[in-house]
gemmi code that builds the backbone of each chain (N, CA, C; Angstrom):
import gemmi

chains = {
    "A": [
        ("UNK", (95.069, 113.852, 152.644), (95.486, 115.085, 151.982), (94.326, 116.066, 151.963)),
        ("UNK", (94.344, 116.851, 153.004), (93.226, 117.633, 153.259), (93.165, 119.322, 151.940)),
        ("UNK", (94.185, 119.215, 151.140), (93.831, 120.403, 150.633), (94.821, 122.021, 151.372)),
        ("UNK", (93.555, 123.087, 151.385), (93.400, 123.976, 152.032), (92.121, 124.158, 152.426)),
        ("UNK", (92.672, 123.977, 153.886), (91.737, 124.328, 155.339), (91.485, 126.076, 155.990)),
        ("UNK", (90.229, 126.646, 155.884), (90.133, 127.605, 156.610), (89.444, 127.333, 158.313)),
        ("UNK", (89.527, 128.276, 158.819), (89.247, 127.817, 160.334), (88.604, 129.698, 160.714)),
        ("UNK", (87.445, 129.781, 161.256), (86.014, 128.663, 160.945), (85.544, 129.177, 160.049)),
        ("UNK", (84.661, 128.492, 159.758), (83.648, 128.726, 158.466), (82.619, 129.618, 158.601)),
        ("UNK", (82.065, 130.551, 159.311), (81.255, 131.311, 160.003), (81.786, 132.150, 160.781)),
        ("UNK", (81.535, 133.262, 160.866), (81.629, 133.923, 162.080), (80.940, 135.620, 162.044)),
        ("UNK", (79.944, 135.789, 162.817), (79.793, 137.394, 163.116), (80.781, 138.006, 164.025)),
        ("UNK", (80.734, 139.469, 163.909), (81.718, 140.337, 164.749), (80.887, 141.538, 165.324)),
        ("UNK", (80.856, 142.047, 166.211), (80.671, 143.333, 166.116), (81.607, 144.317, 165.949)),
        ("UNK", (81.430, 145.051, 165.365), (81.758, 146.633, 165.220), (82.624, 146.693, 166.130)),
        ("UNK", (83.960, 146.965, 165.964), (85.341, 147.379, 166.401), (85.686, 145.800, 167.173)),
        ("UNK", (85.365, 144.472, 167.041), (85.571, 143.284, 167.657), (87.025, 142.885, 167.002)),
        ("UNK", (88.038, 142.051, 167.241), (88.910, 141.725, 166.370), (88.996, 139.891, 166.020)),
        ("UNK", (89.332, 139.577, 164.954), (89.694, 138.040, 164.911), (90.170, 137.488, 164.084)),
        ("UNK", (91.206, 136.743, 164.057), (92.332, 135.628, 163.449), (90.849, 134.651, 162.436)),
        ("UNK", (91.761, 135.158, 160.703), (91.326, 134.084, 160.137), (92.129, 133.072, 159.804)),
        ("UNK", (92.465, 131.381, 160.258), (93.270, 130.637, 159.928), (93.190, 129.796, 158.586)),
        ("UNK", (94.456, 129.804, 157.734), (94.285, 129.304, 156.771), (95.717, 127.806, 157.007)),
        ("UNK", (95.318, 126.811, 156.458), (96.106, 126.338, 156.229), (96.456, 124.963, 155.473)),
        ("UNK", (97.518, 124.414, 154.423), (97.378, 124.070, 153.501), (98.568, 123.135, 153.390)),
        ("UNK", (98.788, 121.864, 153.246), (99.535, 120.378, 153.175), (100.078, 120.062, 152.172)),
        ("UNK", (100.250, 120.669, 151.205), (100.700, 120.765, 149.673), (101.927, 121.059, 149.847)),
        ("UNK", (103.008, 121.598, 150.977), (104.131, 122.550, 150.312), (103.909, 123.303, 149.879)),
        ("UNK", (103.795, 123.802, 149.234), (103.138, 125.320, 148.353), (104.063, 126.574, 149.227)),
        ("UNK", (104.943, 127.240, 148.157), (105.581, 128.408, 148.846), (104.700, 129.572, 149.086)),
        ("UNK", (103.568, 129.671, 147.865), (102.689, 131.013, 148.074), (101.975, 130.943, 148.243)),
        ("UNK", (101.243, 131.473, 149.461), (100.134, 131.689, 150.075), (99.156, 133.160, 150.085)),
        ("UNK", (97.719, 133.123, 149.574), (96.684, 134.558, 149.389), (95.717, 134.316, 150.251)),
        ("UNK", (94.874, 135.693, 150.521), (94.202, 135.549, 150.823), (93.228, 136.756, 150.306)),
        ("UNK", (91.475, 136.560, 149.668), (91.557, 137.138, 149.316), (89.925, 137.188, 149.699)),
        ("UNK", (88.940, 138.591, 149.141), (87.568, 138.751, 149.822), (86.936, 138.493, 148.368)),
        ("UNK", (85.608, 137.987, 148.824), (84.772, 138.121, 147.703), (83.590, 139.064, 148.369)),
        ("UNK", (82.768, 139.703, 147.334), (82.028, 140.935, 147.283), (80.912, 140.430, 146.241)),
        ("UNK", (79.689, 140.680, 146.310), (78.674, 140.002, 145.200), (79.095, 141.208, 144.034)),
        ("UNK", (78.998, 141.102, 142.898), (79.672, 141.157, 141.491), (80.973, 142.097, 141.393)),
        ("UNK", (81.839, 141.348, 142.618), (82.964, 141.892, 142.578), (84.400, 140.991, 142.213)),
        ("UNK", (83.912, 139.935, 141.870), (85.180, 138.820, 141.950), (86.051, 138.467, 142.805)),
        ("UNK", (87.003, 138.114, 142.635), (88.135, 137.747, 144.073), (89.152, 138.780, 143.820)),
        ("UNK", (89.088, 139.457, 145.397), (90.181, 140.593, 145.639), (91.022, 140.534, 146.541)),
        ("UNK", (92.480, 140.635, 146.098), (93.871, 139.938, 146.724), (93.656, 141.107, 148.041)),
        ("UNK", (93.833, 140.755, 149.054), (94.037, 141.645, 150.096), (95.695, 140.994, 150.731)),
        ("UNK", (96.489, 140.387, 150.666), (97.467, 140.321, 151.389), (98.015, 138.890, 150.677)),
        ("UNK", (99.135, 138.910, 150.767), (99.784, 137.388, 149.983), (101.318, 137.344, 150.731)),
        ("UNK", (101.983, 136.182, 150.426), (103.125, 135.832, 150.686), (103.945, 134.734, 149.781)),
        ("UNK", (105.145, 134.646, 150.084), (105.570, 134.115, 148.969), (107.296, 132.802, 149.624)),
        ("UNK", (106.806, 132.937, 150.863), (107.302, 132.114, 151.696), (107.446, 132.841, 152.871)),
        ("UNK", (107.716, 131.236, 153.849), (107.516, 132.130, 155.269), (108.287, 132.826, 156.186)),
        ("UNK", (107.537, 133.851, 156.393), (108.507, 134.887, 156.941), (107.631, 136.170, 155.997)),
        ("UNK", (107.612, 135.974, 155.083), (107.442, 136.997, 154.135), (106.032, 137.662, 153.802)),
        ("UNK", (105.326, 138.690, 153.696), (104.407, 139.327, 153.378), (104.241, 139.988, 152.941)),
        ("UNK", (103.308, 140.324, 151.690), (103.258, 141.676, 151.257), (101.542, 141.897, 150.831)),
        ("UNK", (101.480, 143.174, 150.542), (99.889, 143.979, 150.868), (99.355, 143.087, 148.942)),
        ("UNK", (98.459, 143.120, 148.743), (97.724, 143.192, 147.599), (96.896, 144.760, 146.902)),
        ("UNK", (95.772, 144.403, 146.418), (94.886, 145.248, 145.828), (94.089, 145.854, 147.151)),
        ("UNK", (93.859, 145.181, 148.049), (92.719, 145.809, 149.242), (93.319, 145.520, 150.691)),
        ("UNK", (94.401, 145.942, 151.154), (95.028, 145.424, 152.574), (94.612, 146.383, 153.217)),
        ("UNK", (93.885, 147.338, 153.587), (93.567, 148.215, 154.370), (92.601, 147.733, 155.478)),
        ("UNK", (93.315, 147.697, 156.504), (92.297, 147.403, 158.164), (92.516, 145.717, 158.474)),
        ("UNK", (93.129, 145.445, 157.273), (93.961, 143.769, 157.601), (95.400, 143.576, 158.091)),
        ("UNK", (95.280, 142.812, 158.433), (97.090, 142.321, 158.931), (97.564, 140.519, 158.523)),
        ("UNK", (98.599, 140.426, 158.374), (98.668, 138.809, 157.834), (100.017, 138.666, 158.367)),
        ("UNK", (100.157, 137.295, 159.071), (101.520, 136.463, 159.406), (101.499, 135.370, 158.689)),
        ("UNK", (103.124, 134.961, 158.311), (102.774, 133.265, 157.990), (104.242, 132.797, 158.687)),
        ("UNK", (104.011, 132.467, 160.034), (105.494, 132.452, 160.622), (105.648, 130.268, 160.015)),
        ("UNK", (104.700, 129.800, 159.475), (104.677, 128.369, 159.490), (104.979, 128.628, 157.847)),
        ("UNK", (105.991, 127.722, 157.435), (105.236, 127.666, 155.372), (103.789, 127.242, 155.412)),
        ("UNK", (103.147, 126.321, 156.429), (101.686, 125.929, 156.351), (100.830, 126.930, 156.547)),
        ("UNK", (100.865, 127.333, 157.331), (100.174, 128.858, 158.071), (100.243, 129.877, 157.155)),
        ("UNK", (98.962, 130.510, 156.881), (99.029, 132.201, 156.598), (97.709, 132.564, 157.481)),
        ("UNK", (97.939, 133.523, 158.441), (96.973, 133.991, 159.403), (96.426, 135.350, 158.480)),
        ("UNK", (94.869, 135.581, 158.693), (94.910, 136.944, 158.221), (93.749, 137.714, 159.782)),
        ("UNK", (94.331, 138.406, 160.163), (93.914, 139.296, 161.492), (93.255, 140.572, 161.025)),
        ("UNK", (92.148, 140.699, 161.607), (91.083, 141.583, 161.373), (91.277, 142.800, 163.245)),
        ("UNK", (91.767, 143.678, 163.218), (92.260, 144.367, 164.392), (90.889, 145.273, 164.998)),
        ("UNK", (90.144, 145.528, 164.128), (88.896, 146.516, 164.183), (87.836, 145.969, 163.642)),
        ("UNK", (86.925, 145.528, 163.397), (86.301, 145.063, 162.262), (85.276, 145.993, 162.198)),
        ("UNK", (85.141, 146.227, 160.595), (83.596, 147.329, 160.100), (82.663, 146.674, 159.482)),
        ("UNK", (81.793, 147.066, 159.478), (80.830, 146.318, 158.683), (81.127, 146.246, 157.683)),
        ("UNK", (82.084, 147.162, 156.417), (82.254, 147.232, 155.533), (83.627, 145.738, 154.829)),
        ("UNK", (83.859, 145.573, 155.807), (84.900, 144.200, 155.891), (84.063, 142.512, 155.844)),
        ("UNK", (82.712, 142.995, 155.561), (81.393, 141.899, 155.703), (81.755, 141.255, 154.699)),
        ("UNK", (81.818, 139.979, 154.344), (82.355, 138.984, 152.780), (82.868, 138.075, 153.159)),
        ("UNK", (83.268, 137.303, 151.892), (83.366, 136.110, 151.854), (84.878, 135.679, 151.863)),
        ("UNK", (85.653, 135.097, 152.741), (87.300, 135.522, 152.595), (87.879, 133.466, 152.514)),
        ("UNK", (88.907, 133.971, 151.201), (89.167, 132.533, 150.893), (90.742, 132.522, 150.757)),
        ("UNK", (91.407, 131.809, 151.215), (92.741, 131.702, 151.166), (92.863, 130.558, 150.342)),
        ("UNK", (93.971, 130.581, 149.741), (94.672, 129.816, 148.373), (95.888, 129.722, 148.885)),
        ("UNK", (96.882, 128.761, 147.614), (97.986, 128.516, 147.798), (98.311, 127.978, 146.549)),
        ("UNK", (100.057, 128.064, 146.548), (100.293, 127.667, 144.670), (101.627, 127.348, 145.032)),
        ("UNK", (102.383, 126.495, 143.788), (104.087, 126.630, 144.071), (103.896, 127.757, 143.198)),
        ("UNK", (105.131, 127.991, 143.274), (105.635, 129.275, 141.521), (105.285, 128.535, 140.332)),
        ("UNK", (105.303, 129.956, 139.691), (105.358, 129.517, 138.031), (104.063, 129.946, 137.685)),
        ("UNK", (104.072, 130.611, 136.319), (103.135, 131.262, 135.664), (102.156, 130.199, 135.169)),
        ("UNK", (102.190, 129.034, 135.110), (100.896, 127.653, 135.253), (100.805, 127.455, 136.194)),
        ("UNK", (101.554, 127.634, 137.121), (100.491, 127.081, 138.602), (98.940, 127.458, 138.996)),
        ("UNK", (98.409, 126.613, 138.916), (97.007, 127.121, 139.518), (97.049, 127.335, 140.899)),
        ("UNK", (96.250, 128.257, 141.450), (95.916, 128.162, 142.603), (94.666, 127.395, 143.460)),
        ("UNK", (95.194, 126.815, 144.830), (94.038, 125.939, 145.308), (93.242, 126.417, 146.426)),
        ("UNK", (91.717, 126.359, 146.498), (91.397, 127.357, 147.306), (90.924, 126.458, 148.193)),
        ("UNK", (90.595, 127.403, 149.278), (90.362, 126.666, 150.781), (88.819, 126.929, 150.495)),
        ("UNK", (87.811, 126.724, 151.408), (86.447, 126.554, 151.618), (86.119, 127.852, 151.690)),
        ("UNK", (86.520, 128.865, 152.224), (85.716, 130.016, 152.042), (85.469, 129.627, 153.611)),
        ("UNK", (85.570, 131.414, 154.635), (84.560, 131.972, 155.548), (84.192, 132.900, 155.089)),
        ("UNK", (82.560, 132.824, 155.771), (81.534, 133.798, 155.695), (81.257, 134.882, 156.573)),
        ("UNK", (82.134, 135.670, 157.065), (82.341, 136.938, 157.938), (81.432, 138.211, 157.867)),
        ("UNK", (80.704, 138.052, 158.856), (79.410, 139.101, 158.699), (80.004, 140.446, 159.872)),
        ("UNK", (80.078, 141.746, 159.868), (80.013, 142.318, 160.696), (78.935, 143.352, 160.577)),
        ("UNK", (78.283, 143.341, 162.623), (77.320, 144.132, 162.264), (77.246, 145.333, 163.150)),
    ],
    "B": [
        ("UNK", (91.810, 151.090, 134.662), (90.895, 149.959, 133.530), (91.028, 148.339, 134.214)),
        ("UNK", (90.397, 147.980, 133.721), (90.459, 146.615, 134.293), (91.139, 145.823, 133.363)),
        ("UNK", (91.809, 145.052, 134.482), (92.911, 143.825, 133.562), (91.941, 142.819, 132.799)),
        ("UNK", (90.397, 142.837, 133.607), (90.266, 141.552, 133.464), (88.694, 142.025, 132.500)),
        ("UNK", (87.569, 141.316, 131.809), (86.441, 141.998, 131.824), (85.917, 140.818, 131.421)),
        ("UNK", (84.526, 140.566, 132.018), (83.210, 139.307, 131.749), (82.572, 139.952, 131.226)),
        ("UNK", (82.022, 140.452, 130.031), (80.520, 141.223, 129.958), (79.816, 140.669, 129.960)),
        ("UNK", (79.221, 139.362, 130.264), (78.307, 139.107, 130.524), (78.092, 138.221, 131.930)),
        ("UNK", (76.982, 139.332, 132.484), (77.015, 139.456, 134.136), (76.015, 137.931, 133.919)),
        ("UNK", (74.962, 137.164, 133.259), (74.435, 135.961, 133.621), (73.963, 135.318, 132.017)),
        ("UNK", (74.359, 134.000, 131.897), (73.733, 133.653, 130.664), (72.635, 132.223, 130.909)),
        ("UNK", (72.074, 132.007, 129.730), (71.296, 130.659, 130.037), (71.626, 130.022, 128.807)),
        ("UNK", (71.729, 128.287, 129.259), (72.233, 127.449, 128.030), (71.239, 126.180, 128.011)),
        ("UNK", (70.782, 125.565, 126.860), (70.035, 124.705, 127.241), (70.502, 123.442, 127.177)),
        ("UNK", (70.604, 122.298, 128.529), (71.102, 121.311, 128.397), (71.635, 120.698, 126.930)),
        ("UNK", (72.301, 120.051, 127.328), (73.041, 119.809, 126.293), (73.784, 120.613, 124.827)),
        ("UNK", (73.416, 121.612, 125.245), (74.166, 122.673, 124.224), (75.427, 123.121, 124.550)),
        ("UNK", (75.955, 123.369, 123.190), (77.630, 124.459, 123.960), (77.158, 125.586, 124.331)),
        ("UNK", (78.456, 126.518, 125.418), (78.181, 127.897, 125.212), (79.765, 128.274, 125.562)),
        ("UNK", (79.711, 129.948, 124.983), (80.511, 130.574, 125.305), (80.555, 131.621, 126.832)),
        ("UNK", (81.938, 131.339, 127.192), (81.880, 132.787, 128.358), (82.741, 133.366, 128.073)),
        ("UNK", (82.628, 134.684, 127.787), (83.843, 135.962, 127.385), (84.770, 136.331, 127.934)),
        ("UNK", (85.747, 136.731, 128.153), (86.621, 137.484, 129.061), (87.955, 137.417, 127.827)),
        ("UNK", (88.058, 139.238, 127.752), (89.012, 140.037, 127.063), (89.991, 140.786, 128.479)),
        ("UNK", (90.986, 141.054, 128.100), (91.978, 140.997, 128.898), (93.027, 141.847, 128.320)),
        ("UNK", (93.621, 142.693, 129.282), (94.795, 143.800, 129.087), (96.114, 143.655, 129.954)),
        ("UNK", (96.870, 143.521, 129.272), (98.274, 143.548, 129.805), (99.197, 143.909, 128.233)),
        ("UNK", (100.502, 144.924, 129.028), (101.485, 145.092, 127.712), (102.957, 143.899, 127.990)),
        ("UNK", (102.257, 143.284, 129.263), (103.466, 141.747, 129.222), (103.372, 140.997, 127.974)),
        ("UNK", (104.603, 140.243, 127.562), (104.431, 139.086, 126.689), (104.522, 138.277, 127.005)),
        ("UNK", (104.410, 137.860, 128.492), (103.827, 136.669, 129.063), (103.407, 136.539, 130.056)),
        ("UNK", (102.447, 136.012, 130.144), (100.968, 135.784, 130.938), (100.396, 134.724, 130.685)),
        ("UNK", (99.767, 133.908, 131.578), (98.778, 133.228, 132.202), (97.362, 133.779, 132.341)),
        ("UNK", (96.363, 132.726, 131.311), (94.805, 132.739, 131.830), (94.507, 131.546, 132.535)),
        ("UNK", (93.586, 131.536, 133.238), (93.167, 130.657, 133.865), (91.255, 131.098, 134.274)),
        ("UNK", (90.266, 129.646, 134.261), (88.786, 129.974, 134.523), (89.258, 128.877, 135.664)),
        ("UNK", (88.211, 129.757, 136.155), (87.769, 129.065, 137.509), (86.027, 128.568, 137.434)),
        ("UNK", (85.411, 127.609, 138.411), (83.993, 127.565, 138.309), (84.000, 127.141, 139.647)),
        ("UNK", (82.604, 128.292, 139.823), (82.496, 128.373, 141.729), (80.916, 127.760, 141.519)),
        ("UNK", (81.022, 126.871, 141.963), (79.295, 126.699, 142.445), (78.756, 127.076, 143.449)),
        ("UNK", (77.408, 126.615, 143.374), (76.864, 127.824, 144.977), (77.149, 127.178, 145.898)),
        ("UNK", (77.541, 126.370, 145.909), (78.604, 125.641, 147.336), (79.403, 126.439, 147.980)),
        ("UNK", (80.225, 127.464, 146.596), (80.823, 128.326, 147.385), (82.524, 127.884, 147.157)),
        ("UNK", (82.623, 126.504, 146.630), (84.162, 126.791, 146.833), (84.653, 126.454, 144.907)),
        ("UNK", (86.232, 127.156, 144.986), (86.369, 127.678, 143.704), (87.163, 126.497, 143.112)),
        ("UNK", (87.003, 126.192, 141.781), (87.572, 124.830, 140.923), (87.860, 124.948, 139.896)),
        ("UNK", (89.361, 124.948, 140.043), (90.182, 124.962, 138.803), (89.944, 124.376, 137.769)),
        ("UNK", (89.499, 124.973, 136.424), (89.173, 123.757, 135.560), (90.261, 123.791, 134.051)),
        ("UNK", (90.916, 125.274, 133.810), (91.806, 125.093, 132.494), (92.792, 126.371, 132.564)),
        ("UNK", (93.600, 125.924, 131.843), (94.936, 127.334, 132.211), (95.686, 127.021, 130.574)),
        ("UNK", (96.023, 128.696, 129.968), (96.125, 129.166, 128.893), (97.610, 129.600, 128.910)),
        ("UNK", (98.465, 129.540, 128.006), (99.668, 130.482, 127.985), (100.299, 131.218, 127.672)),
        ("UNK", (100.266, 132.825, 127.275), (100.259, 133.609, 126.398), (101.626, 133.071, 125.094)),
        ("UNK", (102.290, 132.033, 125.366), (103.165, 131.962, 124.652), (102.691, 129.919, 123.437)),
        ("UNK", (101.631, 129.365, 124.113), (100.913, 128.426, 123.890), (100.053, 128.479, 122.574)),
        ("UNK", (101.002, 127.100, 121.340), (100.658, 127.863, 120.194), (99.098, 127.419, 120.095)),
        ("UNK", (98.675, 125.725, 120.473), (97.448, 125.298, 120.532), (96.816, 125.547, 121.798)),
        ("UNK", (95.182, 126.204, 121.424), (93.881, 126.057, 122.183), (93.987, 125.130, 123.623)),
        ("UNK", (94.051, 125.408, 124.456), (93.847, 124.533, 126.106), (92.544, 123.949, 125.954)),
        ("UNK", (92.389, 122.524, 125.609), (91.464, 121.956, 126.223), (91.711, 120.590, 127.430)),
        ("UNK", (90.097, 120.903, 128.327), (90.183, 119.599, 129.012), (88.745, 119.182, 129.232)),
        ("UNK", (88.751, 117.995, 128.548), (87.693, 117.312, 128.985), (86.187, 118.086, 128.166)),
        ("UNK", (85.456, 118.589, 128.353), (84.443, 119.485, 127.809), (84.521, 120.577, 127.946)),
        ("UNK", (85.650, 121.082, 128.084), (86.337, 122.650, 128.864), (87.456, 123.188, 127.042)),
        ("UNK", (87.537, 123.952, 126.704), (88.495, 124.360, 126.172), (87.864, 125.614, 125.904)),
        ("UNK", (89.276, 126.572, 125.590), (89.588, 128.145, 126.111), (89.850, 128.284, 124.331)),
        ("UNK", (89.304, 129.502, 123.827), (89.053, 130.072, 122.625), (90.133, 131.500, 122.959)),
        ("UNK", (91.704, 130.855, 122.928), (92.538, 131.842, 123.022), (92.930, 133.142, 121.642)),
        ("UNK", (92.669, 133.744, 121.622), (93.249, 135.180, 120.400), (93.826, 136.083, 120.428)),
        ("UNK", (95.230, 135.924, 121.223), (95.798, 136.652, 121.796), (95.472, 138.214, 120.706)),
        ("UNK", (96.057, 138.062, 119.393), (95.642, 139.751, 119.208), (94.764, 141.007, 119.358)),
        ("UNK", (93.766, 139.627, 119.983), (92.159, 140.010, 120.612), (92.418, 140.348, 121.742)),
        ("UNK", (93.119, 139.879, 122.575), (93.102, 140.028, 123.835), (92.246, 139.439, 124.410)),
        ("UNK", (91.555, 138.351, 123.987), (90.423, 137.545, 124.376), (91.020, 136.147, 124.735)),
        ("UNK", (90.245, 135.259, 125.796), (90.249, 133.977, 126.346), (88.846, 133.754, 127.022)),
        ("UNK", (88.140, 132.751, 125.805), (86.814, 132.763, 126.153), (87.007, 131.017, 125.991)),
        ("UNK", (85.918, 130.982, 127.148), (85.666, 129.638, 127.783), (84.799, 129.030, 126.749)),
        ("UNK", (84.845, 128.097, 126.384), (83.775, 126.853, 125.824), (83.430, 125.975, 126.582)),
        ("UNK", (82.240, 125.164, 126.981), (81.748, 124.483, 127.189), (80.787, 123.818, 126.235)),
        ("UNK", (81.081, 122.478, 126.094), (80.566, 121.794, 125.074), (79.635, 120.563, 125.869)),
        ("UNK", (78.737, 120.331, 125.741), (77.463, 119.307, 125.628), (76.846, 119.946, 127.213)),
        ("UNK", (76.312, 120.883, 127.296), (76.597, 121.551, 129.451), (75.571, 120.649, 129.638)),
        ("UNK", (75.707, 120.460, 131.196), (75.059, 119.496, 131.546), (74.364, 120.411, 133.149)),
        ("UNK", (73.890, 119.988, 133.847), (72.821, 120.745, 134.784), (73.918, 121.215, 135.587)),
        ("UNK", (74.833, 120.793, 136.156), (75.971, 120.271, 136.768), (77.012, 121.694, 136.439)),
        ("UNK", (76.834, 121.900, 135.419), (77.414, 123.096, 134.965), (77.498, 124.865, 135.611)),
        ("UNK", (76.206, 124.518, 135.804), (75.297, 126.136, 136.464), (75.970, 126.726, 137.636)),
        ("UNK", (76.460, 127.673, 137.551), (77.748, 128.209, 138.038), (77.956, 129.243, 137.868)),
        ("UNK", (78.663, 130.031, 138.557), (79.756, 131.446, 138.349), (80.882, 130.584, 137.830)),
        ("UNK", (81.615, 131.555, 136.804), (82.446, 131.014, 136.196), (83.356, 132.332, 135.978)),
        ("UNK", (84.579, 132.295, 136.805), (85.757, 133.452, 136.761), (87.103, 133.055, 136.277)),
        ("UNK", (87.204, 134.414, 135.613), (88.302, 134.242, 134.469), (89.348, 135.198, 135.226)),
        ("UNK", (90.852, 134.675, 135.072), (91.954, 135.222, 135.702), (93.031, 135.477, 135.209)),
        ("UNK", (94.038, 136.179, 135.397), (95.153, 136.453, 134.642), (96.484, 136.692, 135.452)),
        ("UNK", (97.011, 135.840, 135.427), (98.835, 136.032, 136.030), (99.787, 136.956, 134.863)),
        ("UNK", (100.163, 138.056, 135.737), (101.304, 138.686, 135.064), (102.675, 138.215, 136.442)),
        ("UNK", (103.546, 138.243, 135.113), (104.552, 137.972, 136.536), (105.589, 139.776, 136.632)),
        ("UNK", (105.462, 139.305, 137.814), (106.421, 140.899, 138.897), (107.219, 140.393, 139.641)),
        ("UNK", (108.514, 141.184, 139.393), (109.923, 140.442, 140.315), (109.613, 141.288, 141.561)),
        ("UNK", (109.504, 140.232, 142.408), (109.453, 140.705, 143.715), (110.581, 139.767, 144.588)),
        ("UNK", (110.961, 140.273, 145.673), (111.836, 139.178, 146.869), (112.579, 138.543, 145.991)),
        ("UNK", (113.764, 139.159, 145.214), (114.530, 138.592, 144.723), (113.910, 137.616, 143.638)),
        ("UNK", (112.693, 137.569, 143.384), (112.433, 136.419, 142.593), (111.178, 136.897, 141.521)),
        ("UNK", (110.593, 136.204, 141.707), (109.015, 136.494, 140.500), (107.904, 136.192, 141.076)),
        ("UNK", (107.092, 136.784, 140.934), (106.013, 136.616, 141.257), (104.154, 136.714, 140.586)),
        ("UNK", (103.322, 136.399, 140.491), (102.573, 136.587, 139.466), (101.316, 136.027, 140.524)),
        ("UNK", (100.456, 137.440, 140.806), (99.260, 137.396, 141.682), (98.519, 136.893, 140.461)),
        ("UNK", (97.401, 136.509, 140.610), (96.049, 136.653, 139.213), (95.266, 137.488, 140.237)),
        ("UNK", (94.723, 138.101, 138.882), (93.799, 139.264, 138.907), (92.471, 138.796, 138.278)),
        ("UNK", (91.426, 138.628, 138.701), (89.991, 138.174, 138.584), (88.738, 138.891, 138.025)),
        ("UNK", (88.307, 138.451, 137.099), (87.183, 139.370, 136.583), (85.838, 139.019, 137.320)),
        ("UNK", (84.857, 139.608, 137.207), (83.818, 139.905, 138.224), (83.037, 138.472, 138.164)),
        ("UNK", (82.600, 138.030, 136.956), (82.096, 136.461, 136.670), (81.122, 136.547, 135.902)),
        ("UNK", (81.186, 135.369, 135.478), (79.556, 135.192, 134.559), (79.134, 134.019, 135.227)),
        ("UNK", (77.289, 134.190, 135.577), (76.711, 133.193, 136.052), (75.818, 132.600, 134.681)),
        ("UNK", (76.232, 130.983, 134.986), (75.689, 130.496, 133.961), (74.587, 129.513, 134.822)),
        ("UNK", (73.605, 129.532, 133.909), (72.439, 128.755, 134.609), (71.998, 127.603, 133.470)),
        ("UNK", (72.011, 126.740, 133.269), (71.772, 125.495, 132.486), (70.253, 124.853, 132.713)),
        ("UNK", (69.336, 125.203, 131.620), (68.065, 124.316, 131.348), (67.933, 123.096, 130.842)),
        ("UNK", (67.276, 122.347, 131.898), (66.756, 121.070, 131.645), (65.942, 121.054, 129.861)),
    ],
}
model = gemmi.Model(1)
for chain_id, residues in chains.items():
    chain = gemmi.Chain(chain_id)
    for i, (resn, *xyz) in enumerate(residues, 1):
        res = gemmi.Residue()
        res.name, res.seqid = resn, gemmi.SeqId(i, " ")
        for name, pos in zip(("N", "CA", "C"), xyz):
            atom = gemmi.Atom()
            atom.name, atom.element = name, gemmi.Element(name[0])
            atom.pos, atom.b_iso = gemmi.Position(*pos), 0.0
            res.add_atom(atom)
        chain.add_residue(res)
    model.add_chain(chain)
structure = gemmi.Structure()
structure.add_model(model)
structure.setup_entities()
C-alpha cells in the first residue's frame, strides 16, 4: 500500500520548457489536489478534482493544466514554465466528507530557471 | 482576509514542555472542519488531529489535542511533553463545504505555519 506517489521528485526546467507532474494514489479516494508550496506561504490549491473525468481550477490555476482520465491518476501539466512557477508541488487525495483528512504524496521540487 | 491565520511565524519549546500553536479562523458556515498538519524538514505533510465545528468535546490524540473556541474562532494546537522529534512546521487548515458537481465539496484552506523548534 504505497500511499500517494508523485513522479519525479526533482526536476529543473527552463524558461518556456513544458512537463507532466504525475500523481498517483491506491486508496480509492474520489478527490484528488494538487497544490504549490511557497516559503511562508502555506499550501496553495492550484487545481482539484472530485472524480474522474472531472476538474476544476482552485486558488492559483493560472499557467497550469490538470487531467485525471484514471480515478488513480491526477496529472498536473506545466505548458510554459516561468520561473515564477519555481516550488514545491504536492498532490493529495481524500474520500468525501468534512473529516476526511487528506493524504499527501512526497512532494516535487520544481526549479525553473 | 484570510480564512486561516498562524501569528506566530517560529516558536521555541524546551524539551519536555507543552506548547501552544495558534490559528484563529473565519468562516460565516456553521459547519466546518479544522485540521493541523506537521511537515518536517523531510518535507512530507502528516496528519495528526481533525476538529468539528459541530464537536461538543476537545479532539485529542495521543500528545496532540486542539484547544477548540468556536466563539473565538480559534483552534489552537497543544502539544504536551514535546519531544526533539517534534521540531517542525506545523499547518493549520480549514474545510468549508461548497456544493459543487451535483454534490459537496470542501477544499481546506491553509494557514502559512508555525515553525516550532524544540530544545534539548
Amino acid at each position: 500500500n504505497a500511499g500517494v506517489t508523485q513522479t519525479p521528485k526533482f526536476r529543473v526546467l527552463k524558461t518556456g520548457q513544458s512537463m507532466t507532474l504525475l500523481c498517483a494514489q491506491d486508496m480509492n479516494h474520489e478527490y484528488m489536489y494538487w497544490y504549490r508550496q511557497d516559503p511562508g506561504m502555506g499550501l496553495r490549491l492550484i487545481h482539484y478534482s472530485v472524480g474522474e473525468g472531472t476538474t476544476a481550477k482552485g486558488e492559483v490555476p493560472d499557467g497550469y493544466n490538470v487531467s485525471r482520465l484514471k480515478k488513480q491518476n491526477f496529472l498536473l501539466g506545466l505548458e510554459s514554465a516561468a520561473p515564477s512557477q519555481t516550488s514545491v508541488y504536492f498532490c493529495a487525495s481524500s474520500s468525501p466528507g468534512l473529516a476526511r483528512e487528506q493524504y499527501f504524496g512526497p512532494g516535487t521540487r520544481l526549479t525553473v530557471t | 482576509a484570510q480564512k486561516i491565520t498562524q501569528t506566530q511565524p517560529g516558536m521555541f519549546v524546551q524539551e519536555k514542555e507543552a506548547v501552544t500553536l495558534d490559528c484563529t479562523y473565519d468562516t460565516s458556515d456553521q459547519s466546518y472542519g479544522l485540521f493541523w498538519y506537521k511537515q518536517p524538514s523531510s518535507g512530507e505533510m502528516i496528519f495528526l488531529i481533525y476538529q468539528g465545528s459541530y464537536d461538543e468535546q476537545n479532539a485529542t490524540e495521543g500528545r496532540y489535542s486542539l484547544n477548540f473556541q468556536k466563539a473565538r474562532k480559534s483552534a489552537n494546537l497543544v502539544i504536551s511533553a514535546s519531544q526533539l522529534g517534534d521540531s517542525a512546521m506545523y499547518f493549520c487548515a480549514m474545510r468549508e463545504i461548497k456544493v459543487n458537481y451535483g454534490g459537496s465539496q470542501g477544499n481546506l484552506i491553509f494557514g502559512k505555519g508555525t515553525k516550532l523548534s524544540v530544545k534539548p
